[in-house]
N, C-alpha and C positions, 0 to 999 in steps of 0.2 A: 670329649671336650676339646681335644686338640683339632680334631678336624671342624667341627664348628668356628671353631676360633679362625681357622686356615680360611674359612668359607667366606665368613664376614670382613676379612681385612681383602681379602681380594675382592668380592661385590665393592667395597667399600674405594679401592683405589680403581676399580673400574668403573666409578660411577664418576670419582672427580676428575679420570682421564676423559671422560666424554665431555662434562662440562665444563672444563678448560679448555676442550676443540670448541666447543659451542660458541663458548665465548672468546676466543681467539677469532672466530670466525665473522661474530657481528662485529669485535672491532678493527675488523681490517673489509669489512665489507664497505665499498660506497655508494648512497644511495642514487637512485635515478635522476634525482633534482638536481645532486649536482653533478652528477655526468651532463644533465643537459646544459646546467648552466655553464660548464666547464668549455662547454665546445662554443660558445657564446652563437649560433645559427639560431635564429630567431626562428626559419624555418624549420627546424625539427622541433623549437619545443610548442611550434603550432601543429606541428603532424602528434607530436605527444599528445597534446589537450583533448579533452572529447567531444564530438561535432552536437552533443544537446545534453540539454540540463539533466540531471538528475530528476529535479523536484517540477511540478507543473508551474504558472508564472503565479499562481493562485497562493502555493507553500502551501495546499493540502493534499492531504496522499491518503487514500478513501481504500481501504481492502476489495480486492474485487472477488467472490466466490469462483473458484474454478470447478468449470462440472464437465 
């Protein structure tokens, strides 16, 4: 029983050490939006954007079978 007990409090503290890094870590993370807007260069956050749409100009998106 003792060593059960031993097992489960250290799984137990090693699970909220990780998810304390985890989450220390998205809030000290900053995201790309505002590194770009931070640097205020119009021209980077034009080399960020992407040169075409996603969606066709239609807005339907049709599956195509791949053979």
């Amino acid at each position: 029983m003792k060593f059960e007990t031993l097992m489960l409090r250290g799984l137990f503290i090693a699970c909220m050490a990780v998810c304390g890094l985890i989450f220390g870590a998205m809030l000290t993370t900053t995201p790309a939006s505002v590194q770009l807007t931070a640097s205020s260069s119009v021209g980077a956050i034009l080399l960020a954007a992407p040169s075409s749409c996603a969606l066709p100009p239609d807005g339907v998106v049709c599956p195509q079978p791949r053979g």
